[in-house]
PDB file as gemmi writes it, atoms N, CA and C in Angstrom:
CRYST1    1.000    1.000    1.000  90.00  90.00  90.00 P 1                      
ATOM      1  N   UNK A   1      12.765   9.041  11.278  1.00  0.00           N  
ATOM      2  CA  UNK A   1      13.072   7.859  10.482  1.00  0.00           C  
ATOM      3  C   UNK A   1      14.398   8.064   9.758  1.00  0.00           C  
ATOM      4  N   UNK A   2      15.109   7.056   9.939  1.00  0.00           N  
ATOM      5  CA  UNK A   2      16.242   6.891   8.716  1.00  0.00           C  
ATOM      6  C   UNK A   2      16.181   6.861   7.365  1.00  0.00           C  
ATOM      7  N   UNK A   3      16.707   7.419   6.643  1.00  0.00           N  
ATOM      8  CA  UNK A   3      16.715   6.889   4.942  1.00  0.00           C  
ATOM      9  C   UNK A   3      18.199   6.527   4.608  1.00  0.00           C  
ATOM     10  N   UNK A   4      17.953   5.372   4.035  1.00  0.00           N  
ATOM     11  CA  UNK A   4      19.054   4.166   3.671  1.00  0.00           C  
ATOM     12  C   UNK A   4      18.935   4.199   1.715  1.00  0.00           C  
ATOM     13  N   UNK A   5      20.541   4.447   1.266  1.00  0.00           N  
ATOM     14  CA  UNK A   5      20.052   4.201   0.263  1.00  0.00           C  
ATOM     15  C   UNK A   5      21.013   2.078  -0.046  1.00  0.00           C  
ATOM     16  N   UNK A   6      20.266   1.321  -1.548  1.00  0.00           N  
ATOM     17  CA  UNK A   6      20.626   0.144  -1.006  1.00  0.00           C  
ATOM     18  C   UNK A   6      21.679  -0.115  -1.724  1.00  0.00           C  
ATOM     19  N   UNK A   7      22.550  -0.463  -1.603  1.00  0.00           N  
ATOM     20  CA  UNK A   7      24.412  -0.955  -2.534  1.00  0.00           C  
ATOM     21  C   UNK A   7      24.074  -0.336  -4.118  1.00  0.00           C  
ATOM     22  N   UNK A   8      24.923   0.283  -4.240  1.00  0.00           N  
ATOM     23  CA  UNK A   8      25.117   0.737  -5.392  1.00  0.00           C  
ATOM     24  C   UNK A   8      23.887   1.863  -5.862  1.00  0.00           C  
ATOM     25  N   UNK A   9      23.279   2.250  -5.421  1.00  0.00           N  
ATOM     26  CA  UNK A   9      21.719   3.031  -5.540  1.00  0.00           C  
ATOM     27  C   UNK A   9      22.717   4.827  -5.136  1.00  0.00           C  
ATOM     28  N   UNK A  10      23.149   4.595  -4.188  1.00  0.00           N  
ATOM     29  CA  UNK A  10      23.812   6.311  -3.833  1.00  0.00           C  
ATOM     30  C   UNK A  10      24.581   6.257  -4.942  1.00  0.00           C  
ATOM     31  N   UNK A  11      25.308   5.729  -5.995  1.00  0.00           N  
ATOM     32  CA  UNK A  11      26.393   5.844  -7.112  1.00  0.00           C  
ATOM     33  C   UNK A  11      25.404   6.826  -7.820  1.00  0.00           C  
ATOM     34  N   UNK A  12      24.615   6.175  -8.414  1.00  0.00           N  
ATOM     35  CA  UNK A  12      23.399   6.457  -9.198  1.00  0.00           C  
ATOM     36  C   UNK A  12      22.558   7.525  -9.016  1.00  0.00           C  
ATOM     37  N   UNK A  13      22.431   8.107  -7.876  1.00  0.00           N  
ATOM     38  CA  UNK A  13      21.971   9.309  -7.426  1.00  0.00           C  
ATOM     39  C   UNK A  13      23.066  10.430  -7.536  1.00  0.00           C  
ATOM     40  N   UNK A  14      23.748   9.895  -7.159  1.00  0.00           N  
ATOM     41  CA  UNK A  14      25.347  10.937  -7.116  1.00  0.00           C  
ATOM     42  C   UNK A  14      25.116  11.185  -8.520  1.00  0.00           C  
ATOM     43  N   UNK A  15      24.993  10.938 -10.000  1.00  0.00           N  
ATOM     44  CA  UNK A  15      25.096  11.055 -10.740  1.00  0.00           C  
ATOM     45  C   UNK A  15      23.667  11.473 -12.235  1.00  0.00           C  
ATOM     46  N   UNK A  16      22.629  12.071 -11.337  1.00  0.00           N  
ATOM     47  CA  UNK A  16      21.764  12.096 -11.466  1.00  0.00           C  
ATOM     48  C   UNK A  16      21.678  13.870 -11.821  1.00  0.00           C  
ATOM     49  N   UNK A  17      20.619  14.590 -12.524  1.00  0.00           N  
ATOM     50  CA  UNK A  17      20.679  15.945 -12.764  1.00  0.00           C  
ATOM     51  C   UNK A  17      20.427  16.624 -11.428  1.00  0.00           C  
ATOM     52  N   UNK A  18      20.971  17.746 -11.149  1.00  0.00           N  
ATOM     53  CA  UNK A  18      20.560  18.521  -9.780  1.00  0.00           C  
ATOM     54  C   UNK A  18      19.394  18.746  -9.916  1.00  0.00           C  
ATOM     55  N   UNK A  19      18.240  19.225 -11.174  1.00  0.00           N  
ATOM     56  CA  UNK A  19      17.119  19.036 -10.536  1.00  0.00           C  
ATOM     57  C   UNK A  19      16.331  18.720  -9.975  1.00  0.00           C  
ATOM     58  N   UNK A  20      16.713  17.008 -10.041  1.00  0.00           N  
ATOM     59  CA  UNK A  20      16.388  15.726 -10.140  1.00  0.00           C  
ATOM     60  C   UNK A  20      16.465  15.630  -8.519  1.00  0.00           C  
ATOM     61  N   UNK A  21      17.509  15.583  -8.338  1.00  0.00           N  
ATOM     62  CA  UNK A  21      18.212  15.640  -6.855  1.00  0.00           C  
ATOM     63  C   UNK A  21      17.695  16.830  -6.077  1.00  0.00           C  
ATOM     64  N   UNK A  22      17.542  17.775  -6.111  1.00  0.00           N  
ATOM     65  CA  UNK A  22      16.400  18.806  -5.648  1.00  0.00           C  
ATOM     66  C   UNK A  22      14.941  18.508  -5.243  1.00  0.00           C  
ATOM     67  N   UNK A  23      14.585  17.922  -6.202  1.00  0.00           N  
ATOM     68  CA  UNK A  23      13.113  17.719  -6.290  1.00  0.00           C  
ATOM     69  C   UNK A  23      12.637  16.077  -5.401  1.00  0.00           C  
ATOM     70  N   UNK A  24      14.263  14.889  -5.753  1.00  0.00           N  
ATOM     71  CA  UNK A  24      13.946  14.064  -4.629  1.00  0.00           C  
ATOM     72  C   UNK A  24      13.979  14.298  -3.283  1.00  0.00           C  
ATOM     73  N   UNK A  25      14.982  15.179  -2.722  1.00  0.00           N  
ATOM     74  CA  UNK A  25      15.252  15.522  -1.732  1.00  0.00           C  
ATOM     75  C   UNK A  25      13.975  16.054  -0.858  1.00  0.00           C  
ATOM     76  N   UNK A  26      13.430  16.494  -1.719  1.00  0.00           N  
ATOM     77  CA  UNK A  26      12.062  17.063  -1.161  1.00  0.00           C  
ATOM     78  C   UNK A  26      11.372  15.936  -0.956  1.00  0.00           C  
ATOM     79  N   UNK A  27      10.985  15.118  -1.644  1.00  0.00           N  
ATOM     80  CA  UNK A  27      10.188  13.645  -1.593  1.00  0.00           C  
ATOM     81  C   UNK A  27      10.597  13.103  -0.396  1.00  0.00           C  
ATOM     82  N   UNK A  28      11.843  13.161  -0.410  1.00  0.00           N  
ATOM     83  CA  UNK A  28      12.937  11.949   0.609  1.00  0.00           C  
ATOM     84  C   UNK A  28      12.331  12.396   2.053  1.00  0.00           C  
ATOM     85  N   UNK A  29      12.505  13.963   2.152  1.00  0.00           N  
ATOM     86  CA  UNK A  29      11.975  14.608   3.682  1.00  0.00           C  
ATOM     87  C   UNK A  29      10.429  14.285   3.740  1.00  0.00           C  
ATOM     88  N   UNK A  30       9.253  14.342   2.850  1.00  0.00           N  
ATOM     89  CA  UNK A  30       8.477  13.776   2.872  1.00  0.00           C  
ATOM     90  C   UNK A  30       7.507  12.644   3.651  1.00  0.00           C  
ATOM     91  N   UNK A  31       9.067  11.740   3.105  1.00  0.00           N  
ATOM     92  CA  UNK A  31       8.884  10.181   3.342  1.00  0.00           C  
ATOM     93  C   UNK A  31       9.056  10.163   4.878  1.00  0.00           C  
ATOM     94  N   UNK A  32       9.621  10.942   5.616  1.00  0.00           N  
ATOM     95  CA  UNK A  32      10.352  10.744   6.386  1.00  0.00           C  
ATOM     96  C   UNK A  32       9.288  10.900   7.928  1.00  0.00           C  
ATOM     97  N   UNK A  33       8.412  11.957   6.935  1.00  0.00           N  
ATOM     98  CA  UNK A  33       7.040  12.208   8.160  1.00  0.00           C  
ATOM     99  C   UNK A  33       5.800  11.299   7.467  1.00  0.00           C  
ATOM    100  N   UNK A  34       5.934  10.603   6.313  1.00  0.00           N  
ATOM    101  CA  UNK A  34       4.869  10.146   5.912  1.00  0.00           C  
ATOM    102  C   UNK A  34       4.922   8.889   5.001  1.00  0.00           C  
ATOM    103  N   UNK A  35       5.675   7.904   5.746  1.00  0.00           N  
ATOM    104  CA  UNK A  35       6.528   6.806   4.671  1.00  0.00           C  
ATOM    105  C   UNK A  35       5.588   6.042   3.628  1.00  0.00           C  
ATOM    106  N   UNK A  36       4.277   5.827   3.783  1.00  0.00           N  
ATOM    107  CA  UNK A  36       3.242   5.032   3.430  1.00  0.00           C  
ATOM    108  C   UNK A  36       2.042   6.273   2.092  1.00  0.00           C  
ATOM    109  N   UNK A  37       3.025   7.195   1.973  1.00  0.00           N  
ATOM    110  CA  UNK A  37       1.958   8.168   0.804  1.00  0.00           C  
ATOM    111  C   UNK A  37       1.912   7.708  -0.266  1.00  0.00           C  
ATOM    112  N   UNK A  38       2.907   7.184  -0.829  1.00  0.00           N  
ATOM    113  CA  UNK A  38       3.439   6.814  -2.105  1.00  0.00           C  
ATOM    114  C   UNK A  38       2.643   5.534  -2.453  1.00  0.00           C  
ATOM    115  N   UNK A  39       1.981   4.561  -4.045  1.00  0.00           N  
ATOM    116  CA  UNK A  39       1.533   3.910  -3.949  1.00  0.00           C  
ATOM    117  C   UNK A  39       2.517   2.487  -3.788  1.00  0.00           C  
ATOM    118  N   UNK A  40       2.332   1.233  -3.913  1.00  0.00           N  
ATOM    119  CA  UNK A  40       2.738  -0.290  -4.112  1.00  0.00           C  
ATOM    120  C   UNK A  40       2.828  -0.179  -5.381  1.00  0.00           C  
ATOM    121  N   UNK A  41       4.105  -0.884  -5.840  1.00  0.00           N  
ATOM    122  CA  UNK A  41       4.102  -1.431  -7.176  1.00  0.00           C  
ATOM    123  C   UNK A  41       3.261  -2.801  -7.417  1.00  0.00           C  
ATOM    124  N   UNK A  42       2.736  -2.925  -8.293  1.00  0.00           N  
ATOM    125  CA  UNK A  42       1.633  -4.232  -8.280  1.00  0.00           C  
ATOM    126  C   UNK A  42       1.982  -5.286  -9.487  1.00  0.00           C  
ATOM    127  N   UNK A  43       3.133  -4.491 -10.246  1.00  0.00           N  
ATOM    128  CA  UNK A  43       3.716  -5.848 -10.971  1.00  0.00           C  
ATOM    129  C   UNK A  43       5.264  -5.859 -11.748  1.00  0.00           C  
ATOM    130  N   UNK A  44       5.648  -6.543 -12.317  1.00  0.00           N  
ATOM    131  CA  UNK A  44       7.118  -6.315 -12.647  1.00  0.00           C  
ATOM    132  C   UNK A  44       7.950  -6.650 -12.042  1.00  0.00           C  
ATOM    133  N   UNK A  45       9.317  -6.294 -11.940  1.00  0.00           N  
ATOM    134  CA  UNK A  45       9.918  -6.944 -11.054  1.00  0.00           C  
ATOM    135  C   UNK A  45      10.221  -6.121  -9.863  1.00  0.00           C  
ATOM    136  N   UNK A  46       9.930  -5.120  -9.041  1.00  0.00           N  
ATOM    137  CA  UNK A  46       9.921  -4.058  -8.354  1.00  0.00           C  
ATOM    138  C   UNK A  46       9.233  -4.234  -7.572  1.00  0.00           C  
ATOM    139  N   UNK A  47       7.809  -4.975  -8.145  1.00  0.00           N  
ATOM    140  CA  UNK A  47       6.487  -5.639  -7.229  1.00  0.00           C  
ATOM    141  C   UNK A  47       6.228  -5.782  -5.797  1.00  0.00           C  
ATOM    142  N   UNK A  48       5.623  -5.238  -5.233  1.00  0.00           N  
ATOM    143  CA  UNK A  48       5.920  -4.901  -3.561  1.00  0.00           C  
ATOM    144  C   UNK A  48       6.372  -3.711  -3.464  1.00  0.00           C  
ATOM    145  N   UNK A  49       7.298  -3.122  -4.136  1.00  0.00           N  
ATOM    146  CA  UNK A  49       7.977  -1.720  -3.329  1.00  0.00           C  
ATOM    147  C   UNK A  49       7.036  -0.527  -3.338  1.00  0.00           C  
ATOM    148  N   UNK A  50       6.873   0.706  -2.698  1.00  0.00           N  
ATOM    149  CA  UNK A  50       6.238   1.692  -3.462  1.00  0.00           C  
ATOM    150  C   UNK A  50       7.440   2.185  -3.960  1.00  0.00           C  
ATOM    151  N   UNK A  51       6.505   3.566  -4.781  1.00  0.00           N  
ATOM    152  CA  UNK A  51       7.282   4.269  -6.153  1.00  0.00           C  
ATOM    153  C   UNK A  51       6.927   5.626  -5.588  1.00  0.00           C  
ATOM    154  N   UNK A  52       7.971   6.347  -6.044  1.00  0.00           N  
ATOM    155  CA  UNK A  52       7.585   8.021  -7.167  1.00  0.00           C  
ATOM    156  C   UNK A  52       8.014   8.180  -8.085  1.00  0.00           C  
ATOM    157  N   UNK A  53       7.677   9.283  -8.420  1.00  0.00           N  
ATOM    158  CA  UNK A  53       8.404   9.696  -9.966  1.00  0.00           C  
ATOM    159  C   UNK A  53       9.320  11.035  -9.734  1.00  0.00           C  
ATOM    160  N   UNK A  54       9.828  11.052 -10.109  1.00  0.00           N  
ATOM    161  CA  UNK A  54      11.008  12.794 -10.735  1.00  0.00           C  
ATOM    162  C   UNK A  54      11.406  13.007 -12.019  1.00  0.00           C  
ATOM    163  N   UNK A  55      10.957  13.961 -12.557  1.00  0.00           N  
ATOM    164  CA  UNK A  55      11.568  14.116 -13.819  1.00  0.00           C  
ATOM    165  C   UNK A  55      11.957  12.452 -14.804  1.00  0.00           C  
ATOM    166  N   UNK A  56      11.348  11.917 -14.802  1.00  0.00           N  
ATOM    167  CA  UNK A  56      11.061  10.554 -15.661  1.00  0.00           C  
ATOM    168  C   UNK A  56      12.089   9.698 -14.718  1.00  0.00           C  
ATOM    169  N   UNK A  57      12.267   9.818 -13.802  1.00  0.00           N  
ATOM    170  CA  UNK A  57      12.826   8.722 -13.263  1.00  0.00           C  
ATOM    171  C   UNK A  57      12.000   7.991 -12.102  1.00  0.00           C  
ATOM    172  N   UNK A  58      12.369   6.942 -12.035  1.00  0.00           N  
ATOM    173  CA  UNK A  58      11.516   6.143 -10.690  1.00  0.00           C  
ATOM    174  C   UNK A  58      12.201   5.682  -9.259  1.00  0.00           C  
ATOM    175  N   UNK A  59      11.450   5.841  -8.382  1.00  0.00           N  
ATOM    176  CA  UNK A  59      12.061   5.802  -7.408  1.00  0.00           C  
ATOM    177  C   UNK A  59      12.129   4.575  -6.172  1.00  0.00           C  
ATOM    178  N   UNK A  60      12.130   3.696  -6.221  1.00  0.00           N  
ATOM    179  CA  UNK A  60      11.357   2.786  -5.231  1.00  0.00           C  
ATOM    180  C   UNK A  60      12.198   2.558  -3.960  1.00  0.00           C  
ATOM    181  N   UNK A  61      11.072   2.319  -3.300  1.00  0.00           N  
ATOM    182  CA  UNK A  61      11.522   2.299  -1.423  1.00  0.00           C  
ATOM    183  C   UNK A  61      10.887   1.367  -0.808  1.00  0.00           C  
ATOM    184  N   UNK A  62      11.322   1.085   0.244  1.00  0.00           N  
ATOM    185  CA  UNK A  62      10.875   0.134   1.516  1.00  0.00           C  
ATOM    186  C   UNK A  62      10.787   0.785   2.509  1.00  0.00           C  
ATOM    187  N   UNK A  63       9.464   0.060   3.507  1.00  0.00           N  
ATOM    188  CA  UNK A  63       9.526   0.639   4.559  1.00  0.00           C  
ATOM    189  C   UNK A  63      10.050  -0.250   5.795  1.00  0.00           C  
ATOM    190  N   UNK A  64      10.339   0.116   6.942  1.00  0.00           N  
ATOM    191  CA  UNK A  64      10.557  -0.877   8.265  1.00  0.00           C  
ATOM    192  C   UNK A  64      10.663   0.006   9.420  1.00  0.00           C  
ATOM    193  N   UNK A  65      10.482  -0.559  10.477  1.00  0.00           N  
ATOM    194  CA  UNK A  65       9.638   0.136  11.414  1.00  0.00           C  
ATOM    195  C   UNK A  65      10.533   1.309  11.809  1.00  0.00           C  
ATOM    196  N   UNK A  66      12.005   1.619  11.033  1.00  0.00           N  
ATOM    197  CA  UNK A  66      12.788   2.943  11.995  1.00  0.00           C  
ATOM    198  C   UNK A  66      13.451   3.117  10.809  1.00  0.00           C  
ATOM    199  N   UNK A  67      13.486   3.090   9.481  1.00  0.00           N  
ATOM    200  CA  UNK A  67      13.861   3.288   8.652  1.00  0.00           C  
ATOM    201  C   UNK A  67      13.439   3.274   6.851  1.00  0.00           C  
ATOM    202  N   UNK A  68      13.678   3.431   6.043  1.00  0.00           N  
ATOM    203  CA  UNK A  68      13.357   3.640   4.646  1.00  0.00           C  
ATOM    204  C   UNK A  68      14.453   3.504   3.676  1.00  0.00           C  
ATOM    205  N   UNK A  69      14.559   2.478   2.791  1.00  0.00           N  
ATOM    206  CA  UNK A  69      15.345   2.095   2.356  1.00  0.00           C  
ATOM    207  C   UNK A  69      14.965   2.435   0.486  1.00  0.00           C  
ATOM    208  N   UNK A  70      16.037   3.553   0.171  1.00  0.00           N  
ATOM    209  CA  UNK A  70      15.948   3.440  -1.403  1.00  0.00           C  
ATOM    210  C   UNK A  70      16.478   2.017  -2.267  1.00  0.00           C  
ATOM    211  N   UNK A  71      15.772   1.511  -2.983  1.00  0.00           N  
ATOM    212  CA  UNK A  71      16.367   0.250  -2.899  1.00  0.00           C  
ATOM    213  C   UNK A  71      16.087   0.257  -4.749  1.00  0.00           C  
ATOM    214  N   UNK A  72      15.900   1.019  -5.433  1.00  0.00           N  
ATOM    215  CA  UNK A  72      16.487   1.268  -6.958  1.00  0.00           C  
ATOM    216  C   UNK A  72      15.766   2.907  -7.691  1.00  0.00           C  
ATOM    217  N   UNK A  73      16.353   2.776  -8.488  1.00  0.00           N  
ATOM    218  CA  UNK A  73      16.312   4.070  -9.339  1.00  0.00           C  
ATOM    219  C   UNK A  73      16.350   3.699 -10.951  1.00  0.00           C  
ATOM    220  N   UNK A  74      15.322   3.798 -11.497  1.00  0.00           N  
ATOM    221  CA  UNK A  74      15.141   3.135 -12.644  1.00  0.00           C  
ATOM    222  C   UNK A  74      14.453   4.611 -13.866  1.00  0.00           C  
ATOM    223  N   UNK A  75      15.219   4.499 -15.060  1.00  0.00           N  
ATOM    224  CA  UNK A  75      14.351   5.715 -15.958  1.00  0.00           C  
ATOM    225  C   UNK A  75      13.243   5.144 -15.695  1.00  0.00           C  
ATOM    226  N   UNK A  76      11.985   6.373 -16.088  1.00  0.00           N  
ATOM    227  CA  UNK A  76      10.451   5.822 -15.828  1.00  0.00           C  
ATOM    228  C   UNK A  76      10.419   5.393 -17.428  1.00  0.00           C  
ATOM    229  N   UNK A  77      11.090   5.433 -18.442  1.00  0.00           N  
ATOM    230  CA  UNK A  77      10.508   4.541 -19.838  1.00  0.00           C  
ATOM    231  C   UNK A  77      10.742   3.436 -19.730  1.00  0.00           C  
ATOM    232  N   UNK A  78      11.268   2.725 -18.558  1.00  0.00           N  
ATOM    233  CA  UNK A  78      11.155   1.099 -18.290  1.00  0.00           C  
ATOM    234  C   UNK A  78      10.303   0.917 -17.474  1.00  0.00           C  
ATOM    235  N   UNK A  79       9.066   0.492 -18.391  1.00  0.00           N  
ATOM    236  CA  UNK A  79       7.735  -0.189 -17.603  1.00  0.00           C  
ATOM    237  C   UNK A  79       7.807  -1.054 -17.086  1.00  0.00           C  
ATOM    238  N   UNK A  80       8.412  -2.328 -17.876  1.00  0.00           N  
ATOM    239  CA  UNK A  80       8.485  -3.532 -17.237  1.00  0.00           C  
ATOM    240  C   UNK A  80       8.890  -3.491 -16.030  1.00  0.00           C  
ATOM    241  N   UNK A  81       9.837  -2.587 -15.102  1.00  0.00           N  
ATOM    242  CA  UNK A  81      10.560  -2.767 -14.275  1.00  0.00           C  
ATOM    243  C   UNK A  81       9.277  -2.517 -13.213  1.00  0.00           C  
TER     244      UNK A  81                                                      
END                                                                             
């Protein structure tokens, strides 16, 4: 599978702590044998995507049939999102 990150989302990673980036990277390969582990967001405005977490940040993705799309990166102290 591909991983896509979505306009402006790789800025944001680029600029993120190396732990952070360590520990997604691991997630990311993950995803890659197992795109559907992670749960659905069920409300907010994110709603539909699944999530993880890293070090208080959030991660959300899409799936499609040959690829995986990071499609935001949000601190995890924004619930609403």
């Amino acid at each position: 599978m591909k991983v896509l990150f979505g306009s402006g989302v790789d800025e944001v990673f680029d600029n993120l702590p190396a732990p952070v980036k360590a520990n997604v990277a691991r997630k990311i390969n993950l995803l890659t044998s197992f795109p559907l582990m992670y749960p659905v967001r069920r409300r907010g405005i994110m709603r539909g995507y699944r999530y993880f977490g890293s070090f208080g940040y959030l991660f959300f993705y899409s799936v499609a049939s040959s690829e995986i799309r990071i499609s935001a990166i949000i601190p995890g102290r924004m619930s609403k999102a």
